[in-house]
C-alpha positions in Angstrom: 8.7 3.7 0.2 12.1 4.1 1.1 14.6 1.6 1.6 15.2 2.6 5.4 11.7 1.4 6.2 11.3 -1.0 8.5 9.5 -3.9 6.2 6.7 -5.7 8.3 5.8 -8.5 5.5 2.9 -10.7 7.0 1.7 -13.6 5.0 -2.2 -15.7 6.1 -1.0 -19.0 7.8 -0.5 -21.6 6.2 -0.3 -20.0 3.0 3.8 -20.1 2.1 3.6 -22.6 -0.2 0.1 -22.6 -1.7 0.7 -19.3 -2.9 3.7 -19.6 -4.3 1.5 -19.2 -7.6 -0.9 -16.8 -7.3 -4.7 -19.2 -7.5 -6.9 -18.6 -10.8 -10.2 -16.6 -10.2 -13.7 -18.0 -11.3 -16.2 -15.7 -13.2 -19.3 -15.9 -10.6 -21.5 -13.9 -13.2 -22.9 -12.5 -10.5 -25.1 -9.1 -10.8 -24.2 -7.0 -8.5 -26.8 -4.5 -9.8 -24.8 -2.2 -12.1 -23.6 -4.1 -15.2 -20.5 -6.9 -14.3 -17.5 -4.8 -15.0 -15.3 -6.6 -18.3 -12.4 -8.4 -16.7 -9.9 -6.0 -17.6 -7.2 -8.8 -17.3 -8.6 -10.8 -20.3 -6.8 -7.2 -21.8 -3.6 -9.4 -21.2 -0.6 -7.7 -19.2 2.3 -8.1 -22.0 1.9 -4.4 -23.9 2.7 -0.8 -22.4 -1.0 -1.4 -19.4 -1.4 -3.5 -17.0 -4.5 -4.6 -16.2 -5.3 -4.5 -12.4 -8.8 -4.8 -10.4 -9.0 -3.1 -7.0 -11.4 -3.2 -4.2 -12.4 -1.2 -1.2 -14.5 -2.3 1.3 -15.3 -1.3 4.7 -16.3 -4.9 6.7 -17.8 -3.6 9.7 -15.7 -6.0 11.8 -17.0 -9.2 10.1 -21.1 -8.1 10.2 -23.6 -7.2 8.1 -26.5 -4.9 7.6 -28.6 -7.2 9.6 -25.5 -6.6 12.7 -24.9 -10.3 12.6 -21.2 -11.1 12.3 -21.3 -13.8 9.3 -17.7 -13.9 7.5 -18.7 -16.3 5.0 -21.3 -14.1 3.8 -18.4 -11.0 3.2 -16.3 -13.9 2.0 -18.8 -14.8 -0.6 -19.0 -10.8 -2.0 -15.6 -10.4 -2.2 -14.6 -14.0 -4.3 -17.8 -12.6 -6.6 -15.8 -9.5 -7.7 -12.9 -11.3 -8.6 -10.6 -9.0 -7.5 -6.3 -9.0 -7.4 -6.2 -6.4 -5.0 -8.6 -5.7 -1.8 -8.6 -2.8 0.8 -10.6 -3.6 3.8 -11.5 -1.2 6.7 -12.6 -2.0 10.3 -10.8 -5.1 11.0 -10.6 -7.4 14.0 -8.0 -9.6 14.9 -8.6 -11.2 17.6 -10.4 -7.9 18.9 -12.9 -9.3 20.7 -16.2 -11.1 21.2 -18.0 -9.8 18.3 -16.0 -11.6 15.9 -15.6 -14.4 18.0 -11.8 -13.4 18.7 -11.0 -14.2 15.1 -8.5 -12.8 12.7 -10.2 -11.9 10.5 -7.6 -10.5 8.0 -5.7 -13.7 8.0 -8.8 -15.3 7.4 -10.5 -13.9 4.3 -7.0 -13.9 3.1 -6.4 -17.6 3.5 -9.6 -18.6 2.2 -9.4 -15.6 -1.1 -5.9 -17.6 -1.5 -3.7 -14.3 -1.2 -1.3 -12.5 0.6 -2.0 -10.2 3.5 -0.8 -7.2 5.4 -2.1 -6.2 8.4 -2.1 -2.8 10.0 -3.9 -1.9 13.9 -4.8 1.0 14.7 -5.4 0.0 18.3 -2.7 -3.1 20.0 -4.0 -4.1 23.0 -2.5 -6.2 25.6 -4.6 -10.0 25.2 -7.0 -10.7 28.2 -5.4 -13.5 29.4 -1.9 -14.6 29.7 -0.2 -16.6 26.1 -3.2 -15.2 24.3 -2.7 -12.7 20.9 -2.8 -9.1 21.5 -6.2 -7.4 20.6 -5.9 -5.8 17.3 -8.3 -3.4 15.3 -7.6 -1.6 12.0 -7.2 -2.2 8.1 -5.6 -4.8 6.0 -4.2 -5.1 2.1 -5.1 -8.4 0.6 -3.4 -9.3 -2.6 -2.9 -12.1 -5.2 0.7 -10.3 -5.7 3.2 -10.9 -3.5 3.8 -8.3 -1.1 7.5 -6.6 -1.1 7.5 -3.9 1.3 5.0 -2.6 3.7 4.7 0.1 6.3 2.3 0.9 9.0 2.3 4.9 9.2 1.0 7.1 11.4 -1.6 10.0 10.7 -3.6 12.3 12.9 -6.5 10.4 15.1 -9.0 10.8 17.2 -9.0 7.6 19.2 -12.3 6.1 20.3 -10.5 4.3 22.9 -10.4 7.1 25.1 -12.9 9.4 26.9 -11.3 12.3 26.3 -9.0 11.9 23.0 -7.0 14.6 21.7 -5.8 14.6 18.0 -2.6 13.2 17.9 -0.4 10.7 15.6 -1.5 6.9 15.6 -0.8 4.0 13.3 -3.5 2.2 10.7 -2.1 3.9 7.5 -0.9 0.7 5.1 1.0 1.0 2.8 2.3 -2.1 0.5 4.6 -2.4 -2.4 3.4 -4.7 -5.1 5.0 -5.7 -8.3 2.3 -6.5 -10.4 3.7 -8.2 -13.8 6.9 -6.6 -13.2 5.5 -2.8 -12.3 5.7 -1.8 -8.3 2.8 -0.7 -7.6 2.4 0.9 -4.1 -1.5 0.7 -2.4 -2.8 2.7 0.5 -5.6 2.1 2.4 -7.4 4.6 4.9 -10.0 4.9 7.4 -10.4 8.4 7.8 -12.3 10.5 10.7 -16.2 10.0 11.0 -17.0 12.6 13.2 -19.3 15.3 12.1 -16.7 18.3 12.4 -13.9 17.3 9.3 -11.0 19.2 11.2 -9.5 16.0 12.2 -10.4 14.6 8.4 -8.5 17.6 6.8 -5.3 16.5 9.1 -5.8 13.4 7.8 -5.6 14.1 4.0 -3.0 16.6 4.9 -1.1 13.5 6.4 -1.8 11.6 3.5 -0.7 13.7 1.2 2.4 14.0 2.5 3.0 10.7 2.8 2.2 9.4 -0.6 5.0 12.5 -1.6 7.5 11.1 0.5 7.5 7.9 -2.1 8.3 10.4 -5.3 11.8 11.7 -6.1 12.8 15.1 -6.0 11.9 15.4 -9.6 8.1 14.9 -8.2 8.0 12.0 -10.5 5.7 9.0 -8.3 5.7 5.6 -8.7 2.2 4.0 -9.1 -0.1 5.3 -6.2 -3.4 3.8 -5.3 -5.6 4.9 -2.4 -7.8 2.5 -1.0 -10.6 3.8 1.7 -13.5 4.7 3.7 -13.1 8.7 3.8 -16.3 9.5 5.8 -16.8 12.4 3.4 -19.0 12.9 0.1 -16.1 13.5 -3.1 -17.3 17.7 -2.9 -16.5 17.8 0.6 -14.4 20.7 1.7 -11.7 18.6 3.3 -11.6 16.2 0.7 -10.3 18.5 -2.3 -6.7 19.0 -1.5 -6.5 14.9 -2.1 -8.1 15.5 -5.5 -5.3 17.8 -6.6 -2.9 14.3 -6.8 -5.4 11.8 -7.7 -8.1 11.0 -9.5 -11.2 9.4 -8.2 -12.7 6.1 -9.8 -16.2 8.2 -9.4 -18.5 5.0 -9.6 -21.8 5.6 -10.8 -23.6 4.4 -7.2 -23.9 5.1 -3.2 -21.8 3.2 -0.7 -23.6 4.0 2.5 -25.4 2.6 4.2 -25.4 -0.4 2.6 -29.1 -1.2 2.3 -30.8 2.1 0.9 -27.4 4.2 0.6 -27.5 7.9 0.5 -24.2 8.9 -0.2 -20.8 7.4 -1.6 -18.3 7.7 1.3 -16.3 4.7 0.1 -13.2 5.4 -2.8 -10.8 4.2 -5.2 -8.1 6.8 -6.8 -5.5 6.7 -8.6 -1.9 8.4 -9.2 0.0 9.4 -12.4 0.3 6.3 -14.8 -2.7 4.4 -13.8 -5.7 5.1 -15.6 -9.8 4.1 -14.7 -10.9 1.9 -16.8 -14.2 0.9 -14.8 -15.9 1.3 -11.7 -18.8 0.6 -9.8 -20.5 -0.2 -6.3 -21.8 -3.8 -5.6 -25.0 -4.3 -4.0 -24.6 -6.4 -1.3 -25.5 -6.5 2.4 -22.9 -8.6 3.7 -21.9 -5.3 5.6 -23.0 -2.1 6.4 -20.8 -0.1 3.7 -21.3 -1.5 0.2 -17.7 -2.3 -1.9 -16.4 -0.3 -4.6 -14.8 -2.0 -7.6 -12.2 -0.5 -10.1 -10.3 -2.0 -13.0 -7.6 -0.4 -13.5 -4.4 -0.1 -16.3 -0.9 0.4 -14.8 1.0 2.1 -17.5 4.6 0.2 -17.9 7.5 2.9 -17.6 7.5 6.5 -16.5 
């Protein structure tokens, strides 16, 4: 990310001084179906890896298989895998009356006890006068502090409009974290769902160049992860020019739908210097997209 960026830090309310250390995690021991991942942290972060678990999870706005908008039960899943870093998909803040006009990234962030960014895709004027703006999109939550963000733009086709046309729109995060000393920088995406992946292969296209612009000339890149809902099985035509710079976590389980999935639509990859230690898919319903999980090692250096 470079330095010219415009750096749009936001924290949960309320949260300044309480996270000021970032909180201790419980073990749940809770079987999300596959075996419980090793905490990758109890690795230690002092030698040449850091240890660092990831999740991506798509919320479906707060609601879950069942369509009933419950954020304690999406609350619960996510404190159960213990992550230090979460991507989230399909967020509302203060969107409307399906999740209650909530924010619902500052939300799960203050009660996770971690930082948050928070990216729309769609800012709409509020519906009455002193009220927030209605705001869809995506969100980093993160139990490292946050030390530069950016919303970018990639190709969409907006489902705000009748008759969209591809065309540049925000709801591409990225944040800078420096995790035990190493910056780390996460993505997280939402790409196209529409049966015809032409606007999904402008996406990656996007994407890739993006995540370039953040490597010098020499093409060496800092620590890159992706974070998303791709709408696209990992052999999907459109998808294979993003496998060319990073590695998929390739769980061994289905993301979607989240209650009898049939295909894994939901990913964690990785850059250079960060290697897969683990991954899998917890079985949950509290949505209807089921999370993936990744522990990760940051490799210290270049």
């Amino acid at each position: 990310m470079s330095t010219r960026r415009t750096v749009q830090l936001a924290l949960a309310a309320g949260l300044l001084g309480a996270l000021a250390a970032p909180p201790a995690h419980a073990d749940t021991g809770t079987d999300w179906g596959s075996p419980l991942l090793e905490r990758s942290r109890e690795l230690g972060g002092g030698g040449r890896e850091v240890p660092l678990r990831v999740v991506s999870y798509n919320i479906h706005a707060g609601a879950g298989m069942d369509n009933v908008f419950d954020l304690d039960r999406q609350e619960a899943a996510l404190r159960a895998l213990g992550a230090d870093v979460i991507g989230l998909q399909e967020v509302d803040v203060h969107w409307g009356a399906r999740s209650g006009w909530r924010d619902l990234a500052g939300e799960l962030a203050e009660r996770l006890g971690m930082y948050v960014y928070f990216a729309p895709i769609y800012s709409f004027d509020p519906p009455a006068e002193g009220a927030p703006r209605r705001e869809y999109g995506l969100a980093v939550l993160s139990r490292y502090s946050i030390v530069d963000s950016e919303n970018h733009e990639i190709t969409r086709l907006s489902t705000q409009d009748p008759n969209p046309v591809p065309a540049p729109a925000p709801g591409f995060p990225e944040v800078v974290l420096r995790v035990k000393g190493v910056p780390v920088h996460v993505y997280v995406t939402h790409l196209d769902y529409r049966p015809d992946p032409s606007v999904r292969a402008a996406q990656v296209a996007d994407t890739r160049r993006i995540m370039a612009e953040d490597c010098d000339r020499g093409a060496h890149c800092p620590r890159q992860i992706l974070l998303g809902d791709l709408n696209a099985e990992p052999s999907a035509p459109e998808l294979a020019p993003l496998w060319e710079d990073l590695t998929d976590s390739a769980p061994a389980g289905l993301t979607f739908p989240a209650l009898n999935p049939v295909k894994r639509i939901d990913y964690v990859a990785v850059g250079d210097g960060v290697r897969i230690r683990d991954g899998a898919v917890a079985e949950t319903l509290a949505s209807d997209h089921r999370p993936v999980v990744a522990d990760l090692l940051i490799r210290r250096g270049r």
